[in-house]
NUDOFI-451792 format. One record per residue (C-alpha): residue number from 1; residue in three letters; z negated, x, y negated. Coordinates in nm, 4 decimals, decimal comma. Layout:
BEGIN
(NUM; ala; (Z; X; Y)) ...
// end
This chain:
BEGIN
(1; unk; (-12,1198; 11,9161; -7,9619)) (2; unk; (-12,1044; 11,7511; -8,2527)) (3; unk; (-12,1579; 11,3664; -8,2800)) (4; unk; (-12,0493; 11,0633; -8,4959)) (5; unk; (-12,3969; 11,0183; -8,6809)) (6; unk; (-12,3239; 11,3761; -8,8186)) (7; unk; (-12,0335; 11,2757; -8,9359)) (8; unk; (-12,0233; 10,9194; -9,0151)) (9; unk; (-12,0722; 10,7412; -9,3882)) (10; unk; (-12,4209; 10,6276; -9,3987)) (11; unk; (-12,5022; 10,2394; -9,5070)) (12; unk; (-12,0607; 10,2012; -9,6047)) (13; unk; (-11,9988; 9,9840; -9,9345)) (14; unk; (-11,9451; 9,6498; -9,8045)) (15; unk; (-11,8576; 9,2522; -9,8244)) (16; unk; (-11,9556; 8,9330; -9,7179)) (17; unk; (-11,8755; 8,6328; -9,5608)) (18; unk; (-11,8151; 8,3611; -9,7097)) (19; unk; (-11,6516; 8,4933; -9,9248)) (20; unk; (-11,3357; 8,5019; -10,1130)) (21; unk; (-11,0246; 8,6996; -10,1293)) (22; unk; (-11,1127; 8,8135; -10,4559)) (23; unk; (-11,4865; 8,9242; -10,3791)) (24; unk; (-11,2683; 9,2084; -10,1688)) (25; unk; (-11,0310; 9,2865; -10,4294)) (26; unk; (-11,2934; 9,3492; -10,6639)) (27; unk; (-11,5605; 9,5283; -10,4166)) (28; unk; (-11,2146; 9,7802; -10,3392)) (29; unk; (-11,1526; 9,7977; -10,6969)) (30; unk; (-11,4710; 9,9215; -10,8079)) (31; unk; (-11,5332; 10,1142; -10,5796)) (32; unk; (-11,1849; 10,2835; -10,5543)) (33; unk; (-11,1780; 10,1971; -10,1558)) (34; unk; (-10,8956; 10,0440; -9,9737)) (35; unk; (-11,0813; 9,8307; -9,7209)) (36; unk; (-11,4263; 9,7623; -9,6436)) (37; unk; (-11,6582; 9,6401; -9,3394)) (38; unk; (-11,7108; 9,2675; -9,3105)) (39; unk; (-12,0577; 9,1515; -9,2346)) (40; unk; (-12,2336; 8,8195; -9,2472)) (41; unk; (-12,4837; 8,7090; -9,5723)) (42; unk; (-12,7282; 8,5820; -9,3680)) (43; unk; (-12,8016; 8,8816; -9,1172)) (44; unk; (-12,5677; 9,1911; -9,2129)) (45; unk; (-12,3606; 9,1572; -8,8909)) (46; unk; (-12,0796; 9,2938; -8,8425)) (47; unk; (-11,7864; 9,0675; -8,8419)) (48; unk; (-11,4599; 9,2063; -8,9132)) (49; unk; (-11,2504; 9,4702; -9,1466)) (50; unk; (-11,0487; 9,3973; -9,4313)) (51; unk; (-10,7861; 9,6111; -9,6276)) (52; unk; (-10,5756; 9,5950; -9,9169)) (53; unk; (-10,2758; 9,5634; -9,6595)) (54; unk; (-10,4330; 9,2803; -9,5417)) (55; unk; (-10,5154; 9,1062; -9,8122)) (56; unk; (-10,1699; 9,1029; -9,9509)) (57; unk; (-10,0206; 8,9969; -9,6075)) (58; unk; (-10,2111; 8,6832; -9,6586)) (59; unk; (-10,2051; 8,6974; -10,0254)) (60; unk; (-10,1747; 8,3077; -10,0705)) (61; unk; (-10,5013; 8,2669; -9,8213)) (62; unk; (-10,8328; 8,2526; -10,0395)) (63; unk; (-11,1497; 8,2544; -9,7774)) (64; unk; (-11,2050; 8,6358; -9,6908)) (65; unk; (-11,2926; 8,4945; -9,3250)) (66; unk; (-10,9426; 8,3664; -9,2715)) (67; unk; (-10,7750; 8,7218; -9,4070)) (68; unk; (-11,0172; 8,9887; -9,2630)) (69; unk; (-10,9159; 9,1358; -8,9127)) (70; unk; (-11,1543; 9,0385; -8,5950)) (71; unk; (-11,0750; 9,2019; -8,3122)) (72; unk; (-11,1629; 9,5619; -8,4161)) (73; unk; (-11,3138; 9,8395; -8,2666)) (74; unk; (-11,6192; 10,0089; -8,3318)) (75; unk; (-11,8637; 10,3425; -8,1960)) (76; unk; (-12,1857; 10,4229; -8,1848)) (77; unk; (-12,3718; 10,6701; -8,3647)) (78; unk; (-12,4830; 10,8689; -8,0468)) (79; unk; (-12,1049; 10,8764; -7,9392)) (80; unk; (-11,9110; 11,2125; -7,9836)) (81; unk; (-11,6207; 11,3555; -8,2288)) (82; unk; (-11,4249; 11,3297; -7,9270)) (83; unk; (-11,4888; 10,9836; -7,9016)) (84; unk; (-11,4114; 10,8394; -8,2430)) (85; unk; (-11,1072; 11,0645; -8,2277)) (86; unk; (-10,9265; 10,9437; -7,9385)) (87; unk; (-10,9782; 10,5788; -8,0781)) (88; unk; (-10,7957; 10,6727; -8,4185)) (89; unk; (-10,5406; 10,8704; -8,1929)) (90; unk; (-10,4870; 10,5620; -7,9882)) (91; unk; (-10,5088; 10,3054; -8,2185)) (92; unk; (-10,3802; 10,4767; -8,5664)) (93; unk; (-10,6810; 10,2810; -8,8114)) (94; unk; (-10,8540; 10,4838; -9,1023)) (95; unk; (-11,1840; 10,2652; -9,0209)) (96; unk; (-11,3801; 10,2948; -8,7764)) (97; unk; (-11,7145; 10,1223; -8,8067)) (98; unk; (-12,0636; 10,2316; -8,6560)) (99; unk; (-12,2527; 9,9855; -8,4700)) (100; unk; (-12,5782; 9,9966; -8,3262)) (101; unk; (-12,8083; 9,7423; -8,1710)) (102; unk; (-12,5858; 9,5010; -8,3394)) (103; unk; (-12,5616; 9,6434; -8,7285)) (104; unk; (-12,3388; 9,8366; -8,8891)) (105; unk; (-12,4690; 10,1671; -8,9506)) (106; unk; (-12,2108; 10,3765; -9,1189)) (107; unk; (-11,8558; 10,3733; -9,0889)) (108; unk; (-11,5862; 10,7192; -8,9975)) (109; unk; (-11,2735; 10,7815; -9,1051)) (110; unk; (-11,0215; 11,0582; -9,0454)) (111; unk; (-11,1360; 11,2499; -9,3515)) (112; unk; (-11,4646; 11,2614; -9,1841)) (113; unk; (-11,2786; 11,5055; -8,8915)) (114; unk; (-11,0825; 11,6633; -9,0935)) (115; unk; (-11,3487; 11,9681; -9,1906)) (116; unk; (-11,4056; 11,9798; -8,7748)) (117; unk; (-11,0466; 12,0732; -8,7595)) (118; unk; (-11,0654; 12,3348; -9,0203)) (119; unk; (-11,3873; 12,4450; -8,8834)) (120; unk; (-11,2332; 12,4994; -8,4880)) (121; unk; (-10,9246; 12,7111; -8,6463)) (122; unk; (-10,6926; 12,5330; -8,3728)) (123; unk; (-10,3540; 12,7115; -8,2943)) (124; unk; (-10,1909; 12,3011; -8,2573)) (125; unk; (-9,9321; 12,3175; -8,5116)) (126; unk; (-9,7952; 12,0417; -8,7652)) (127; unk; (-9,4829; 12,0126; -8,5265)) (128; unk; (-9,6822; 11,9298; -8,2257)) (129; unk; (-9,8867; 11,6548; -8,3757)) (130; unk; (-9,5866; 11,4691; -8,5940)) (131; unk; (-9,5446; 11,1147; -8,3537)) (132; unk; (-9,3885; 10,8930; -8,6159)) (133; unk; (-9,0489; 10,8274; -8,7209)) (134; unk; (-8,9959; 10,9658; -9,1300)) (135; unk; (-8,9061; 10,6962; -9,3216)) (136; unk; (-8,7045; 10,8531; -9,6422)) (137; unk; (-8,6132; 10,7452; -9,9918)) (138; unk; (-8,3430; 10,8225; -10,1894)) (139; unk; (-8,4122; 11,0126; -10,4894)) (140; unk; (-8,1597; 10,7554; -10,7256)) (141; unk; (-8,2453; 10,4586; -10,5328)) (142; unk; (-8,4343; 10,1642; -10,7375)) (143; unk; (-8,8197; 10,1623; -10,7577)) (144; unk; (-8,7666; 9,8014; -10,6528)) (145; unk; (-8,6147; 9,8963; -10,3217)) (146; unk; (-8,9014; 10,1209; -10,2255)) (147; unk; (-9,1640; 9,8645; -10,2878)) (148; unk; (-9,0056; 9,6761; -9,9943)) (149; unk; (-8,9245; 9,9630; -9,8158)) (150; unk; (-9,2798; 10,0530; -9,7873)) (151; unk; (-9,3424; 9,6926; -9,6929)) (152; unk; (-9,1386; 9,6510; -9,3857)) (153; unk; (-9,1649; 10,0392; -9,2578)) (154; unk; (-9,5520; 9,9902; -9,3226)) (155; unk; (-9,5665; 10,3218; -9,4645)) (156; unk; (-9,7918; 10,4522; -9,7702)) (157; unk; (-9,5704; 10,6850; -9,8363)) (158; unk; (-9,2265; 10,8236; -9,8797)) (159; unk; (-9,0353; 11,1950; -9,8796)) (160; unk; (-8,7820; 11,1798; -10,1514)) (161; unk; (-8,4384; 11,3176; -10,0713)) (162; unk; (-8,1661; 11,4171; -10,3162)) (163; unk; (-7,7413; 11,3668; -10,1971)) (164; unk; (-7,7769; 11,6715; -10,0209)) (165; unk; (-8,0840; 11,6182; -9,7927)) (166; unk; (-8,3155; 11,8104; -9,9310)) (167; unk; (-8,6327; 11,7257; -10,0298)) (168; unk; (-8,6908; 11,6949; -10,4050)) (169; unk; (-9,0601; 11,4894; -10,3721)) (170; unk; (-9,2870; 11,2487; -10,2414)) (171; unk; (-9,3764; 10,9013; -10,3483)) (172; unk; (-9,6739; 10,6475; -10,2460)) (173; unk; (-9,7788; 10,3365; -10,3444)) (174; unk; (-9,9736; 10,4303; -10,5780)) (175; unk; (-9,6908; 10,6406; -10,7516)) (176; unk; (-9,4926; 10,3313; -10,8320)) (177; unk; (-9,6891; 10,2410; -11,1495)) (178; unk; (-9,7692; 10,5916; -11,2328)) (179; unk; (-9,7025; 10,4460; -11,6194)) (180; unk; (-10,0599; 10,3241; -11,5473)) (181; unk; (-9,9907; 10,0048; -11,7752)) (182; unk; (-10,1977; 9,7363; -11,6900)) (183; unk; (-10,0529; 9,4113; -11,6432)) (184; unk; (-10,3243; 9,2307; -11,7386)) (185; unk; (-10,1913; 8,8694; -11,5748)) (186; unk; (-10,1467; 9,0525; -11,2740)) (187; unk; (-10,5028; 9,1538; -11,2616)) (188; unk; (-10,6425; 8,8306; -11,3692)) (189; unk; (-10,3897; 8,6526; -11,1080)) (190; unk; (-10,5981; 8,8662; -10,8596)) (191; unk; (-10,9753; 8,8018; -11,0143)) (192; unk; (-11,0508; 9,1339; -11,1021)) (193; unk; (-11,3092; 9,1426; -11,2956)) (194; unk; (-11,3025; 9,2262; -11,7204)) (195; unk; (-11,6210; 9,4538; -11,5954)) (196; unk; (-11,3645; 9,6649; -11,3618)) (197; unk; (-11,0509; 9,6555; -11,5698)) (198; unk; (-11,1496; 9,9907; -11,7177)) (199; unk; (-11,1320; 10,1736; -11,3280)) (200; unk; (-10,8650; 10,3451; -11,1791)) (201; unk; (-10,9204; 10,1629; -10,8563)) (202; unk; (-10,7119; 9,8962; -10,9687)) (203; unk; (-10,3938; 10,0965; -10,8897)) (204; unk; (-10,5059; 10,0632; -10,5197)) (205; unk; (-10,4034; 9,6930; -10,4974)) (206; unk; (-10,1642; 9,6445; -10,8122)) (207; unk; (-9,8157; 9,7913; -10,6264)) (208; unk; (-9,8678; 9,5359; -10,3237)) (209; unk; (-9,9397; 9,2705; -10,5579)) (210; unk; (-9,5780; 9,3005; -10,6743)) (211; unk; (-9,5072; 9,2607; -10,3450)) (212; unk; (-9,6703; 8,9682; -10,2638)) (213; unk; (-9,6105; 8,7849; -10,5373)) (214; unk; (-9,2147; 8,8851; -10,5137)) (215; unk; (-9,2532; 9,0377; -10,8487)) (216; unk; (-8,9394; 9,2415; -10,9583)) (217; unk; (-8,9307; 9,6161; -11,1236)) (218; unk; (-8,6865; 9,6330; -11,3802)) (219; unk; (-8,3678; 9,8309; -11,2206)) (220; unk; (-8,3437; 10,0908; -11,4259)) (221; unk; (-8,6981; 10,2179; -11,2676)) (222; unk; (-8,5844; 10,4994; -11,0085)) (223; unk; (-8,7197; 10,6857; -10,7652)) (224; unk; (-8,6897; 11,0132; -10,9347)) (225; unk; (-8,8491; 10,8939; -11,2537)) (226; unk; (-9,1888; 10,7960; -11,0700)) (227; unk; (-9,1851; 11,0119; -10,7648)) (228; unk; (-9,4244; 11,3311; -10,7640)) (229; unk; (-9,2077; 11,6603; -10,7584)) (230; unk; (-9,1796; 11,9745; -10,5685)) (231; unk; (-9,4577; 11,8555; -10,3482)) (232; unk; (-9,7027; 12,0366; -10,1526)) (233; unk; (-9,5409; 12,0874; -9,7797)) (234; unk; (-9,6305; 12,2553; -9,4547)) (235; unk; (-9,3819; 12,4599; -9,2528)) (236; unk; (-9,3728; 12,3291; -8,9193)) (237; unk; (-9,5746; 12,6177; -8,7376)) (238; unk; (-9,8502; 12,5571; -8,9715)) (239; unk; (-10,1602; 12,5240; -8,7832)) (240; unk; (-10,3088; 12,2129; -8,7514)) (241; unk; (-10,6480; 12,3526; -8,9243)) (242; unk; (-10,4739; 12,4488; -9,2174)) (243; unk; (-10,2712; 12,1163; -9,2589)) (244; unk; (-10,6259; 11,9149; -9,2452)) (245; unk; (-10,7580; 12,2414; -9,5417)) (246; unk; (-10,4532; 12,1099; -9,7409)) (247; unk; (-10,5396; 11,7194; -9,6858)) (248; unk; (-10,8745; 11,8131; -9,7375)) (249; unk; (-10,8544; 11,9539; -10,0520)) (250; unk; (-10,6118; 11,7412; -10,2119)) (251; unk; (-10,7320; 11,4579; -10,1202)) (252; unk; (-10,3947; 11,3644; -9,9071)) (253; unk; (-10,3504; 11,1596; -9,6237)) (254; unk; (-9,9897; 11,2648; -9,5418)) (255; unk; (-9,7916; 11,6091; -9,6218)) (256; unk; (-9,4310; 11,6277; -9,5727)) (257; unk; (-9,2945; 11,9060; -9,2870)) (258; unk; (-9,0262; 12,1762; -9,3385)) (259; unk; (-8,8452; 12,4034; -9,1411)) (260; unk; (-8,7643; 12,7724; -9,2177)) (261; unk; (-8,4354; 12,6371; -9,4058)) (262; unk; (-8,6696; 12,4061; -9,5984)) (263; unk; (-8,5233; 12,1627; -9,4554)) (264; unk; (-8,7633; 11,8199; -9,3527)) (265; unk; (-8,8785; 11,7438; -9,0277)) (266; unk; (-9,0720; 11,4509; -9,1054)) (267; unk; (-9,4527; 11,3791; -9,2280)) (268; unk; (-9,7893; 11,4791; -9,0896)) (269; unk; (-10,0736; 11,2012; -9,1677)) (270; unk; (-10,4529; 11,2668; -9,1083)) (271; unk; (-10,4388; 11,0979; -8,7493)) (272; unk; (-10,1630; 11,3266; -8,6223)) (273; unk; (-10,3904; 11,6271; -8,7263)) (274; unk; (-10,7263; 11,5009; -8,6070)) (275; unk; (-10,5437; 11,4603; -8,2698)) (276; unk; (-10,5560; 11,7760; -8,1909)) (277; unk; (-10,8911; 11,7332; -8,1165)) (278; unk; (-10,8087; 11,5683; -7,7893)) (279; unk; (-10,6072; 11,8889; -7,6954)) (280; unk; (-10,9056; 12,1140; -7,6605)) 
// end
């Protein structure tokens, strides 16, 4: 039986309160992380969780303690797999901190049970784990439009279709400025750092900037001309322990899922596969 101290992040990258919005957009963005443990100055307790998503929800709030989240779960080290799992099942979060006697020891998220899927060579497949309505984008739509779109679905990511229905790519939010320009008033409107300008981490928060700040993309930006093509899929009888290989390897949290017409039957993300740990 495995357990989450064999699995689990030892001593996470973290920030503290007080503290500003800023000290978490830089932490993220030098680190290349999208959300960190919160903990206290004065004694390292744990105190909350923030993420880019948050941060830009409450993107005209400045004091970290008034942005961060505060009711969120955490495990303990001597807890098992099984454990952690069924709280990202239930609760679909990518952070799960590690608490014990009071401090945070580590921190777990689904890429941490990925290699137990691939390991356990389930027989689940990527059409038994899928719980989550596909949210689409048109392949000739505006890049504008799928900056919101992503907003109010609360989706990182989108399958691109062409007129026909058939899937021609995939875009995320970090797609959207693939250009990789830096707007350099947008990062100083956020207090990045000159030290940090230089990282590629800044692409983490720059897309939902635009949307906080109701910052427009020129319309002649389309999906098609920013969206990544012929992307790696899964056919819908894939095996669970091969879809987390794939995620595993590529670094992805989501794959899009076909059918034997290559058609699309919607998107696998790292907590669908990792619940197929609670099958068995």
């Amino acid at each position: 039986m495995k357990y989450v101290s064999d699995i689990m992040t030892d001593n996470p990258i973290v920030v503290s309160v007080p503290g500003s919005r800023n000290d978490a957009i830089n932490k993220m963005v030098k680190n290349g992380l999208t959300g960190l443990p919160v903990v206290k100055s004065t004694d390292g307790t744990l105190v909350g969780i923030v993420s880019r998503r948050d941060v830009f929800r409450k993107f005209n709030e400045d004091q970290l303690s008034l942005i961060m989240k505060k009711d969120i779960k955490t495990i303990s080290p001597d807890a098992t797999v099984e454990d952690a799992t069924e709280i990202f099942t239930k609760l679909r979060i990518h952070r799960l901190p590690v608490v014990q006697n009071g401090k945070l020891v580590g921190i777990v998220t689904p890429t941490d049970l990925l290699d137990v899927v691939i390991k356990k060579k389930m027989s689940v497949t990527a059409e038994d784990v899928i719980t989550t309505t596909c949210v689409t984008a048109y392949e000739g739509a505006p890049l504008s439009y799928v900056v919101h779109a992503m907003r109010i679905s609360d989706v990182p990511a989108m399958p691109v279709i062409n007129e026909s229905g058939k899937l021609t790519g995939i875009i995320t939010d970090r797609d959207l400025f693939v250009d990789q320009v830096k707007d350099m008033k947008a990062l100083k409107e956020m207090g990045i750092s000159d030290a940090y300008e230089s990282l590629a981490g800044y692409r983490n928060v720059l897309p939902l900037f635009y949307t906080a700040t109701d910052r427009t993309i020129p319309e002649h930006h389309v999906v098609r001309d920013h969206m990544v093509r012929d992307p790696l899929t899964v056919f819908k009888k894939t095996s669970v322990s091969e879809v987390a290989k794939h995620m595993k390897i590529h670094d992805f949290g989501q794959i899009p899922v076909r059918d034997s017409k290559d058609d699309l039957v919607g998107m696998v993300y790292d907590v669908d596969v990792i619940s197929a740990l609670c099958r068995n």
